[in-house]
Backbone as CSV, one residue per row, in Angstrom:
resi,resn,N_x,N_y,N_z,CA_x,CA_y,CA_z,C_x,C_y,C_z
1,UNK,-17.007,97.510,132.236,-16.047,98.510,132.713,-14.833,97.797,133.285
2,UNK,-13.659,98.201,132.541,-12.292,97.504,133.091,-12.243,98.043,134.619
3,UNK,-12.047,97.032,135.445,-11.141,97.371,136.851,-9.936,96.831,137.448
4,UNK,-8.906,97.773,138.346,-7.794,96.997,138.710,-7.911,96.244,139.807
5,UNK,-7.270,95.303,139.567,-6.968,93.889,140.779,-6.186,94.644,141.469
6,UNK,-7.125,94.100,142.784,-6.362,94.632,144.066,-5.897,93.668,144.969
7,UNK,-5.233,93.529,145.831,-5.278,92.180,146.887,-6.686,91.485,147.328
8,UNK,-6.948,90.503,147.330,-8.154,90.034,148.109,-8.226,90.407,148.956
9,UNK,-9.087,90.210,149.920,-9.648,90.345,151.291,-11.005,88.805,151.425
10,UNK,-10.752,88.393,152.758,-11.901,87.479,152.743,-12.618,87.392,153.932
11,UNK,-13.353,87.194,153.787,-14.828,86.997,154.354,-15.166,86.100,155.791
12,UNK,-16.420,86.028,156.171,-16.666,84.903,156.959,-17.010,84.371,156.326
13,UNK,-17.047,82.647,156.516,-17.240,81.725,154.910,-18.593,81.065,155.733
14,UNK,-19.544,81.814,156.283,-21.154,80.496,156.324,-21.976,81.745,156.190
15,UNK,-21.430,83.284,155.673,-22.986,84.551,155.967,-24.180,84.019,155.474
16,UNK,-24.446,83.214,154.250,-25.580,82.843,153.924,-25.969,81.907,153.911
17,UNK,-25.865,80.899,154.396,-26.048,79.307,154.798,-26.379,79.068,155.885
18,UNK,-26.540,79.115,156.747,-26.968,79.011,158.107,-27.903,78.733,158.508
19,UNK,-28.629,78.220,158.978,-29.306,77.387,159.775,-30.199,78.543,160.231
20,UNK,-31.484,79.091,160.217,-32.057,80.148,161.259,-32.427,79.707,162.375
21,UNK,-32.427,79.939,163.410,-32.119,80.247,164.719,-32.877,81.324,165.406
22,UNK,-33.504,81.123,166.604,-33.754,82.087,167.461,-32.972,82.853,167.755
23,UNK,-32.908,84.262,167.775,-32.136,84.815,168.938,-32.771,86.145,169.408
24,UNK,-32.273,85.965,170.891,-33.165,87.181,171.612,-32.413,88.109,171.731
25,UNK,-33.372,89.170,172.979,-33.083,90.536,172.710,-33.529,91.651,171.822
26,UNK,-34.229,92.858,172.066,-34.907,93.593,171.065,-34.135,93.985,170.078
27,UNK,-32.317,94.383,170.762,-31.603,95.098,169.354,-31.316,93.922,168.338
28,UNK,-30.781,92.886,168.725,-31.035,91.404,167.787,-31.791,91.360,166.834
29,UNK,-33.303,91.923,167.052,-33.957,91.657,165.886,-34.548,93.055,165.115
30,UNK,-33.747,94.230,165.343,-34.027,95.415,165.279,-33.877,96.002,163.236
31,UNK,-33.962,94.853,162.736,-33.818,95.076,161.025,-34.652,96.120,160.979
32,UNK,-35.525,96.644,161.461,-36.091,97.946,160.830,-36.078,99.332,162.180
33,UNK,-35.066,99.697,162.140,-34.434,100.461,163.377,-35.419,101.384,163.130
34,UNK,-35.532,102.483,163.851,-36.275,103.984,163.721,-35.134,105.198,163.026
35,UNK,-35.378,106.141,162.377,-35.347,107.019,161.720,-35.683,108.218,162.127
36,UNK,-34.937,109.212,162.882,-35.396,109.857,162.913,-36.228,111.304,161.716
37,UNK,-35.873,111.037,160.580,-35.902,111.892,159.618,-37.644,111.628,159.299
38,UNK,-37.816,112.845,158.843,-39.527,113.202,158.320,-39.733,113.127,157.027
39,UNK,-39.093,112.564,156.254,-38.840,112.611,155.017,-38.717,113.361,154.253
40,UNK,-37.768,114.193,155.172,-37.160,115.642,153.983,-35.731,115.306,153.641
41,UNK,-34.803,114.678,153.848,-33.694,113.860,154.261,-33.713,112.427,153.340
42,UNK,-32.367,112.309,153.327,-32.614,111.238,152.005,-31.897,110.017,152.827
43,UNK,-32.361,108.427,152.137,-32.211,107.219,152.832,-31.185,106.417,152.122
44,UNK,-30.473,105.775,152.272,-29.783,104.741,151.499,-29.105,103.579,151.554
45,UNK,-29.382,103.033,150.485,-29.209,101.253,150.803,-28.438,100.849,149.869
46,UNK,-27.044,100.096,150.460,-25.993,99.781,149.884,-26.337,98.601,149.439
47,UNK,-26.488,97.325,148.402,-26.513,96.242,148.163,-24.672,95.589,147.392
48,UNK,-24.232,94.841,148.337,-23.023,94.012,147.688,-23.655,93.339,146.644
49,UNK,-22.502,92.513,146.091,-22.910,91.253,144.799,-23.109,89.777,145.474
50,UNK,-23.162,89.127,144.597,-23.769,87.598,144.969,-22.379,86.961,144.146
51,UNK,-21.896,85.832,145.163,-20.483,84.783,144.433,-21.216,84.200,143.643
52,UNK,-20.154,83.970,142.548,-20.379,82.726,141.207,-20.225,81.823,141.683
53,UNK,-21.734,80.717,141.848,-21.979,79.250,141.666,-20.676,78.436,141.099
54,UNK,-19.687,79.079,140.189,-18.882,78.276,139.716,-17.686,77.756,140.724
55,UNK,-17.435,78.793,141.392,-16.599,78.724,142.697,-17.449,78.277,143.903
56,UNK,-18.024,79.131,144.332,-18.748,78.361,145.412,-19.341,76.645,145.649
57,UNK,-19.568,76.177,144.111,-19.812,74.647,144.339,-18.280,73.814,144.466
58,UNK,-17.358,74.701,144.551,-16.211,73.588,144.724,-16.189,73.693,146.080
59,UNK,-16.639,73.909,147.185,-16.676,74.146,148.394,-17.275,73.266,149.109
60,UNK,-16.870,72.538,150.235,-17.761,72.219,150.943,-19.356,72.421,150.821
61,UNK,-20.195,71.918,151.350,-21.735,72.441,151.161,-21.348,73.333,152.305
62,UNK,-21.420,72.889,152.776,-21.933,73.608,154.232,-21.028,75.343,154.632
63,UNK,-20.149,75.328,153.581,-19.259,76.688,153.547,-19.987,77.526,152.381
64,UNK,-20.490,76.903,151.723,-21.219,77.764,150.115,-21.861,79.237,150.320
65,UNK,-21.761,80.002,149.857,-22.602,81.291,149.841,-23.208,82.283,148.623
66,UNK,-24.478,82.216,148.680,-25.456,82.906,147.941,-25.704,81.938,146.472
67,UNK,-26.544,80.846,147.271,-26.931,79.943,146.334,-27.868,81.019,145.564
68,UNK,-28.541,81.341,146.038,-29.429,82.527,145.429,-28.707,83.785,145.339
69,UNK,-29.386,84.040,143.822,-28.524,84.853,143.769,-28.770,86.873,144.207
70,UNK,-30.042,87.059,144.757,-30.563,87.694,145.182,-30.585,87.972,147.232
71,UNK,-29.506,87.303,147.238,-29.896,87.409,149.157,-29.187,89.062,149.561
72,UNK,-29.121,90.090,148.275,-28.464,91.525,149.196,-29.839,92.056,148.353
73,UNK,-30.528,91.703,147.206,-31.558,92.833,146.764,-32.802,92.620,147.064
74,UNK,-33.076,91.462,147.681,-34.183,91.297,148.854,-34.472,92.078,149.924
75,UNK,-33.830,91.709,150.711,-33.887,92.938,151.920,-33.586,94.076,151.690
76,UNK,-32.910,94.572,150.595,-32.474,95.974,150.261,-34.441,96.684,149.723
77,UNK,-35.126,95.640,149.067,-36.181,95.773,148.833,-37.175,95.994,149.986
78,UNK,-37.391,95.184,150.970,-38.043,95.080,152.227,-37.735,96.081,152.447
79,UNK,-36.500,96.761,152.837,-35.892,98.057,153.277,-36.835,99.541,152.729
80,UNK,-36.883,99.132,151.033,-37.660,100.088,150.637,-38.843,100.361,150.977
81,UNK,-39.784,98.879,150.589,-40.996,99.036,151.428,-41.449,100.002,152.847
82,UNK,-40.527,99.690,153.957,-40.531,99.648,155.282,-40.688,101.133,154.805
83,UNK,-39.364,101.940,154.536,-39.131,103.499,154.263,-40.364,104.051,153.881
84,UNK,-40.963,103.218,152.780,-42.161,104.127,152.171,-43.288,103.863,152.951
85,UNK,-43.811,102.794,153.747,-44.370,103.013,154.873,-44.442,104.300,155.929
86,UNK,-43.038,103.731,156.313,-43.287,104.675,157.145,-43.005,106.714,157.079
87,UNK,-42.855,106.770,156.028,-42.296,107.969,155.560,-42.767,108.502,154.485
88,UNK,-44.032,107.583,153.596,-44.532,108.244,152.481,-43.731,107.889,151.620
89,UNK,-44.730,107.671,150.520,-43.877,107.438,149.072,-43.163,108.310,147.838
90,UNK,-43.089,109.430,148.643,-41.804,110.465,148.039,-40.908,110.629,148.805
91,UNK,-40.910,109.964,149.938,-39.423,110.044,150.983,-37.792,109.690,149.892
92,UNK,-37.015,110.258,149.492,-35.836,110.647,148.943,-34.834,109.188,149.502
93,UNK,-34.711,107.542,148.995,-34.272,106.791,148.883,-33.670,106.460,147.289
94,UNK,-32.124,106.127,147.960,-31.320,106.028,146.425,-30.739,104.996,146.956
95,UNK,-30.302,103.566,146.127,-29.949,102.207,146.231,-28.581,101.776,145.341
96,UNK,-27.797,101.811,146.422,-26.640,101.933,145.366,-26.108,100.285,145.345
97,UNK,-26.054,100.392,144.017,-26.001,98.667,144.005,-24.901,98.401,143.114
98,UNK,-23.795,97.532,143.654,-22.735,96.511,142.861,-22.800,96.322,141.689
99,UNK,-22.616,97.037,140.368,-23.133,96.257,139.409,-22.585,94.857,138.792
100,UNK,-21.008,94.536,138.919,-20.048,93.926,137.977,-20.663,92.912,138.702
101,UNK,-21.051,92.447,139.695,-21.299,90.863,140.264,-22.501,90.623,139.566
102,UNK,-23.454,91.729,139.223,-24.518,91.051,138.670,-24.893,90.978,137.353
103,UNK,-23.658,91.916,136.805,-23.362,91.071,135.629,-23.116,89.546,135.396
104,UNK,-22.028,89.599,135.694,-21.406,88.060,135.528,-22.262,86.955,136.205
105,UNK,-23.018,87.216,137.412,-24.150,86.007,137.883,-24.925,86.269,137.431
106,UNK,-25.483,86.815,136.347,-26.349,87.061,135.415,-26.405,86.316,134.315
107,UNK,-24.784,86.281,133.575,-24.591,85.533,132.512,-24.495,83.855,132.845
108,UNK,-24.358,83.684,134.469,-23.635,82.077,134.948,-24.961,81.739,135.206
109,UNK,-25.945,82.299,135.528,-27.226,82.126,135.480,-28.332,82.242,134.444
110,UNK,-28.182,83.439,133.521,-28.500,82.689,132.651,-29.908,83.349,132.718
111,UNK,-29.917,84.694,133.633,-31.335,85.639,134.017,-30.929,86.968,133.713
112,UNK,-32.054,87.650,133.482,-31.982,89.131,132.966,-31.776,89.977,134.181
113,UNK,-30.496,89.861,134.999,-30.576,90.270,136.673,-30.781,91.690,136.521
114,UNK,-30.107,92.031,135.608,-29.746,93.842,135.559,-31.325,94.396,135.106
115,UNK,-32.156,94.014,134.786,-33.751,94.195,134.271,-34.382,94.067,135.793
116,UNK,-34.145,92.876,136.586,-35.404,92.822,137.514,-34.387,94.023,138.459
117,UNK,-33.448,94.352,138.584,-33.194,94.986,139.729,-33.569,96.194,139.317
118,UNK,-33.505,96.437,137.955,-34.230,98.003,137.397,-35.537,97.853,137.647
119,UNK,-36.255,96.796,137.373,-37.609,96.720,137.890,-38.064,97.312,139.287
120,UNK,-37.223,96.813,140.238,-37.567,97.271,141.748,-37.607,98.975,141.606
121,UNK,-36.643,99.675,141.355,-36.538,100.644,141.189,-37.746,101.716,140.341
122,UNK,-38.405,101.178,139.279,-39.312,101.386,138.446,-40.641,101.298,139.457
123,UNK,-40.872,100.144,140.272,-41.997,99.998,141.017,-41.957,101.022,141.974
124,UNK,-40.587,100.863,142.672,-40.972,102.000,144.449,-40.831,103.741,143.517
125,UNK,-40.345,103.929,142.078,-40.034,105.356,142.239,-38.800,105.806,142.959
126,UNK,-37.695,104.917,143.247,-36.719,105.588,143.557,-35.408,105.875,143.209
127,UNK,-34.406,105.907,143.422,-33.449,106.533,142.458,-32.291,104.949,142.790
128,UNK,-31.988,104.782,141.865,-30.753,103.644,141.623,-29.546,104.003,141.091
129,UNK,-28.501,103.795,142.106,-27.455,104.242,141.468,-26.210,103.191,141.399
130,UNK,-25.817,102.751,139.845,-25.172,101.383,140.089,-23.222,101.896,140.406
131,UNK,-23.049,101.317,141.229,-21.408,101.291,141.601,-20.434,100.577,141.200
132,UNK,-18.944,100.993,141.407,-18.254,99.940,140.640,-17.374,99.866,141.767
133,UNK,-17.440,100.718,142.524,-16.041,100.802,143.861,-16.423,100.899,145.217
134,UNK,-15.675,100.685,146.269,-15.753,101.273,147.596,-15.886,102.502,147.403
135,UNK,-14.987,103.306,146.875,-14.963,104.630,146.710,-16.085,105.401,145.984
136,UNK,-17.065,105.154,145.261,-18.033,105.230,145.160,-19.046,105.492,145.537
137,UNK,-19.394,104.729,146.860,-19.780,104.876,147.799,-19.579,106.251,148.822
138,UNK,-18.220,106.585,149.583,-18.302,107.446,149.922,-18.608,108.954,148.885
139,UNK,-18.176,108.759,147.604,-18.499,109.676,146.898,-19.744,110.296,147.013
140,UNK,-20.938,108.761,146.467,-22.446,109.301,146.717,-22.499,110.038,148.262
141,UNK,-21.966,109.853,149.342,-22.341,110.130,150.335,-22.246,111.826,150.460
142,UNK,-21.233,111.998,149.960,-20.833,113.233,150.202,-21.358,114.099,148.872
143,UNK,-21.518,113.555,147.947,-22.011,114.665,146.892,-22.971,114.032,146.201
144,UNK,-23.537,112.961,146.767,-24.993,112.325,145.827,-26.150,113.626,145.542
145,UNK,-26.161,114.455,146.576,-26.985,115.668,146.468,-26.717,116.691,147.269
146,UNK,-26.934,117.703,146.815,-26.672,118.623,147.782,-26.906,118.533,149.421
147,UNK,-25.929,118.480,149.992,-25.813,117.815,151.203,-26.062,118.975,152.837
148,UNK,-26.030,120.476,152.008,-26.478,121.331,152.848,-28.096,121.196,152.823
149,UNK,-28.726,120.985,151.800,-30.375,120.949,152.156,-30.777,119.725,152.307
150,UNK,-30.289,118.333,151.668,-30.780,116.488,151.986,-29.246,116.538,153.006
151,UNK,-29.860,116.057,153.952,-28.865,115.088,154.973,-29.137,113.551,154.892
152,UNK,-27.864,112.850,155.157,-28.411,111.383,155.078,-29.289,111.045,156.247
153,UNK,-30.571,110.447,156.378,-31.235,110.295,157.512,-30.966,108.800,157.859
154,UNK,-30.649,107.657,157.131,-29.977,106.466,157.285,-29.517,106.078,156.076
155,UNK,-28.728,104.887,156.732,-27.775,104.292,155.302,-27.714,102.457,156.351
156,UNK,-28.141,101.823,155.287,-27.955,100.453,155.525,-27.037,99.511,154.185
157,UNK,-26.767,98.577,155.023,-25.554,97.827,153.983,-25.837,96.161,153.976
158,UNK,-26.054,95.659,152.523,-26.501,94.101,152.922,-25.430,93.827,152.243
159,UNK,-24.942,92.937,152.255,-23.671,91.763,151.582,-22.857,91.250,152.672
160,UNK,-21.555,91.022,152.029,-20.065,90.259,152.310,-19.389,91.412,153.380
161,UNK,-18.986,90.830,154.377,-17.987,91.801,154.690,-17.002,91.058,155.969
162,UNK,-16.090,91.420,156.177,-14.906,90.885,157.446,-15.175,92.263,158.198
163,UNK,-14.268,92.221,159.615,-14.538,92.961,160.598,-14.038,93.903,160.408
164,UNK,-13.339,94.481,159.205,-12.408,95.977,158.420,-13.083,96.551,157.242
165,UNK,-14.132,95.515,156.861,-14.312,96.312,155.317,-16.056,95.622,154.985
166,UNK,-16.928,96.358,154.221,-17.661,96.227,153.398,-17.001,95.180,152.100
167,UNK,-17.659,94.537,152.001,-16.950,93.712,150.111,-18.262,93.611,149.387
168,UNK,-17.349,94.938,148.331,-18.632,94.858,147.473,-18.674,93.754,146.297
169,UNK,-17.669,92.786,146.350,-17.926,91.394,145.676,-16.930,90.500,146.520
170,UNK,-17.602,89.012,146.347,-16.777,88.336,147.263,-16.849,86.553,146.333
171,UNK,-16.277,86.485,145.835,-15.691,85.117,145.861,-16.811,85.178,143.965
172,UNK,-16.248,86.664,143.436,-17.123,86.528,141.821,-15.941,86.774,141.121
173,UNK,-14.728,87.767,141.418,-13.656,88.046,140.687,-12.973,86.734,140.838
174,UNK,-12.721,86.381,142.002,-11.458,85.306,142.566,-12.699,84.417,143.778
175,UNK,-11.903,83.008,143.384,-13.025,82.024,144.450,-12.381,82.649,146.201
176,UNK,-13.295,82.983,147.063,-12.803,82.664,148.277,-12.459,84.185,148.343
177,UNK,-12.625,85.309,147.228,-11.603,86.708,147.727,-12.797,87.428,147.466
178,UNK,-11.982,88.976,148.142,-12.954,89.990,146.902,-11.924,90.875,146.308
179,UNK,-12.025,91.672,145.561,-11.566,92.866,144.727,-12.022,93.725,144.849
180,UNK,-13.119,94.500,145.291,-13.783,95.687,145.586,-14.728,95.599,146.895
181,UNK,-13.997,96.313,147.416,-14.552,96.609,149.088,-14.466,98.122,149.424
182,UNK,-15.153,97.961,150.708,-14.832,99.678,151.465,-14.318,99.515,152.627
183,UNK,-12.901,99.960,153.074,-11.992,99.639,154.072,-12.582,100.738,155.126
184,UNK,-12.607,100.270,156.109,-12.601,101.106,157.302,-11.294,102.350,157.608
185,UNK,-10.443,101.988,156.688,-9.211,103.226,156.505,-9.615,103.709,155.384
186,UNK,-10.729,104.272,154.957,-11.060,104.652,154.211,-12.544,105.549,154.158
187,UNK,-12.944,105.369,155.683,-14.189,106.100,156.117,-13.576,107.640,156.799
188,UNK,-12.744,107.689,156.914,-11.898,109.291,157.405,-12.282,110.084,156.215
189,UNK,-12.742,109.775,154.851,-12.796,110.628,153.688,-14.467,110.819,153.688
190,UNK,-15.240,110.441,154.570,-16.752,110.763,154.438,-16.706,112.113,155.593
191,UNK,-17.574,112.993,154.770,-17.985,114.529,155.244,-18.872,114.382,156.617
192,UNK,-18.567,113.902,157.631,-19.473,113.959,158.863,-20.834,115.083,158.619
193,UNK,-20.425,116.437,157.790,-21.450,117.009,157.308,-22.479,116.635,156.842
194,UNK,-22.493,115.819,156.113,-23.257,115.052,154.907,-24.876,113.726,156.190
195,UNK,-24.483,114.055,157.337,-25.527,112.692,157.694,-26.637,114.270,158.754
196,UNK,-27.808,113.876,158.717,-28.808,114.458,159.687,-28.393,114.065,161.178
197,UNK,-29.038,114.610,162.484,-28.575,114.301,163.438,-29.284,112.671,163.572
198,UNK,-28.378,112.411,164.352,-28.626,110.783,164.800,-29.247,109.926,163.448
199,UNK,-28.624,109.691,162.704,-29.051,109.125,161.234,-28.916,107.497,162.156
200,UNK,-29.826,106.588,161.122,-30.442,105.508,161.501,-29.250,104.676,160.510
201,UNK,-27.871,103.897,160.901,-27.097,102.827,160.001,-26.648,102.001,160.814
202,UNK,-27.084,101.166,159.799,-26.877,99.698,160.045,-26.329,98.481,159.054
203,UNK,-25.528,98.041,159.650,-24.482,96.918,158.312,-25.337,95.305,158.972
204,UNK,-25.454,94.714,157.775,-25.958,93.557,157.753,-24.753,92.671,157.206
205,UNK,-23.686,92.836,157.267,-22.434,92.013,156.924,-21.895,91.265,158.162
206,UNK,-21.568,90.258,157.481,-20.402,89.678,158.987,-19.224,90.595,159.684
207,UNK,-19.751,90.332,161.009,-18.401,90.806,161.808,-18.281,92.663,161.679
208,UNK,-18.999,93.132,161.009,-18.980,94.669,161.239,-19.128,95.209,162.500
209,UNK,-19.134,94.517,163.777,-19.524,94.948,164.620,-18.059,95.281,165.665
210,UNK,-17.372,94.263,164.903,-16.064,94.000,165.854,-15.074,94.908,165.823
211,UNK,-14.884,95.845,164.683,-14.212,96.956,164.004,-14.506,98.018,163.483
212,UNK,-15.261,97.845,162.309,-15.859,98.765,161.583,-16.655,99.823,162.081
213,UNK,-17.652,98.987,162.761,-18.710,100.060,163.743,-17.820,101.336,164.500
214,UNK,-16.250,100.689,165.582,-16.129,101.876,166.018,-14.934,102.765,164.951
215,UNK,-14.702,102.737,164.523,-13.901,102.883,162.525,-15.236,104.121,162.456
216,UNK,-16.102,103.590,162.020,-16.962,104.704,161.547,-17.416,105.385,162.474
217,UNK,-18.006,105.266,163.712,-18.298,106.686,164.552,-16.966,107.371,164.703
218,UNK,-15.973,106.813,164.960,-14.800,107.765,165.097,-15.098,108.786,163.667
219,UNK,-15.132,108.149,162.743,-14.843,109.041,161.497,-16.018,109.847,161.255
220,UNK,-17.706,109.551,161.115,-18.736,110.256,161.209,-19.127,110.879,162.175
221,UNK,-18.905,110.455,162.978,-19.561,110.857,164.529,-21.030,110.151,164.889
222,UNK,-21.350,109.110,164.046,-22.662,108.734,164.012,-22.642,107.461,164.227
223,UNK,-23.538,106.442,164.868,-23.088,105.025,165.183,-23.686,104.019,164.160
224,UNK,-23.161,102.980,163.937,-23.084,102.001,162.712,-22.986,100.791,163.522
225,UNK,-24.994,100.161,163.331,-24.645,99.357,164.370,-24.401,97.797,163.235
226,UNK,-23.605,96.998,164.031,-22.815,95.786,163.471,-22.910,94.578,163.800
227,UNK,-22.774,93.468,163.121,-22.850,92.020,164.514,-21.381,91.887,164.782
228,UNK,-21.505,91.580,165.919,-20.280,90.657,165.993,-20.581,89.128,165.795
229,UNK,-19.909,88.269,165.437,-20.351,87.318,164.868,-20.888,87.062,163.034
230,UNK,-21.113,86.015,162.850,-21.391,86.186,161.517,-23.226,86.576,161.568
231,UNK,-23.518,87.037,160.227,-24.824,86.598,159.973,-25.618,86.090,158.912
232,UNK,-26.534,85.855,159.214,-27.419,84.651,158.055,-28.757,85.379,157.423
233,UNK,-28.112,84.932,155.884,-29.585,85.737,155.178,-30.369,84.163,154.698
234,UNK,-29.978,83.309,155.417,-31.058,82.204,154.958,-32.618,82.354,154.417
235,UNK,-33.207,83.595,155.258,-34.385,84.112,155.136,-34.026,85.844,154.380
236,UNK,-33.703,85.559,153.580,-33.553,87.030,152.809,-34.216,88.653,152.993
237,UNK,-35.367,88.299,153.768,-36.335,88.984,154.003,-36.032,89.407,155.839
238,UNK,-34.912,89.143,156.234,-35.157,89.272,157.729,-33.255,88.671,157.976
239,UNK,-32.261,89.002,157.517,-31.357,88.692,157.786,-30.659,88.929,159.165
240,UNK,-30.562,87.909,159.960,-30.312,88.000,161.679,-28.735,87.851,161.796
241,UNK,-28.580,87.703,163.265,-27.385,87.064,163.309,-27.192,85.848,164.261
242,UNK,-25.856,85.294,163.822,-25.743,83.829,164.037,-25.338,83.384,165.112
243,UNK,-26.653,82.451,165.552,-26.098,81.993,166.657,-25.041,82.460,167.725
244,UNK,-25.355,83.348,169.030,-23.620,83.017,170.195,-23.191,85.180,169.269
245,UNK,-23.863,85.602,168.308,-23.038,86.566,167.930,-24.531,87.911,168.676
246,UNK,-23.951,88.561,168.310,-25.392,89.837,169.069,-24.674,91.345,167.965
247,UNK,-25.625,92.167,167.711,-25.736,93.418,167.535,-24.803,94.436,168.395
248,UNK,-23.715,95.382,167.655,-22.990,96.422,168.670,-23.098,97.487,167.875
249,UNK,-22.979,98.643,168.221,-22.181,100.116,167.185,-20.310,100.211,168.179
């Protein structure tokens, strides 16, 4: 699918490299927040793309990100698990996932990416919906389903992001940029209608905590909690944050 070049936007340059680290405090390690929804209410999990190896190895080591090329559909997976735990395995989860990055780190790699991520989907039974935009995103939000009888009961977000925007690719179009993000001037167009009371979201991106978080309760009315600081999916399965940074909405 053709898309237009937009200005870059960039990133914190260590989210996935990092060193894991202790850090305290209960909201710190709160990756599987509570929910209030009974599973009549639908869940959703944003997954960004993974940078091309081709750019990223001209980098410093120690700046590189997403040697693997799986560090947003891991935990987006764990995520699922957790949901169907705790909510039964017809609880109403849809996974809206980046597709154009995993194209192309598909072909630089040289793996059938677009198969195993349909796979996940095939195993839990839940609905996958692949994206091409920021805008996209709020779209599903507001008309993924009828939004007077499913309310969103949470929405979580794994990838790339600076303290203004979601990036739903980062350093795969252009080394070091992205081309498709979701701007925080751009959350005024989500239906505050559309979420259950006190819906459970949470961004696993860098620095969402510093901007974005209060960006979106202004605009939803609902809190979006964020790090300040960067964070590290070194452990894919449990992505924290880094060192000196802590959890805000």
């Amino acid at each position: 699918m053709a898309r237009t070049l937009r200005s870059p936007l960039r990133p914190c340059l260590a989210a996935a490299i990092l060193a894991v680290s202790a850090f305290a405090t209960g909201e710190s390690q709160a990756l599987f927040g509570g929910s209030s929804s009974k599973g009549i209410d639908e869940h959703i999990i944003l997954s960004g793309g993974p940078a091309l190896r081709r750019w990223e190895n001209l980098r410093r080591e120690s700046d590189r990100h997403d040697r693997w090329w799986g560090n947003y559909i891991r935990p987006a997976r764990v995520r699922i698990q957790h949901l169907q735990k705790q909510h039964g395995s017809t609880v109403p989860i849809t996974w809206l996932v980046y597709r154009p990055c995993y194209e192309s780190r598909a072909t630089e790699d040289g793996k059938p990416l677009i198969s195993w991520i349909e796979s996940v989907r095939d195993k839990y039974g839940i609905r996958l919906v692949w994206i091409y935009s920021g805008r996209d995103v709020i779209k599903y939000i507001n008309k993924g389903r009828n939004r007077r009888r499913t309310k969103v009961a949470s929405f979580y977000y794994y990838g790339h992001s600076n303290r203004h925007a979601f990036m739903m690719d980062y350093s795969n179009d252009i080394s070091g940029a992205s081309t498709a993000w979701l701007h925080e001037r751009d959350l005024s167009s989500i239906k505050r209608s559309a979420f259950a009371r006190k819906p459970d979201c949470r961004s696993y991106g860098c620095h969402t905590g510093e901007s974005m978080s209060a960006k979106w309760r202004s605009a939803t009315r609902t809190k979006l909690w964020g790090a300040v600081g960067k964070t590290d999916y070194v452990d894919p399965t449990n992505p924290i944050v880094s060192p000196g940074g802590y959890w805000k909405y």
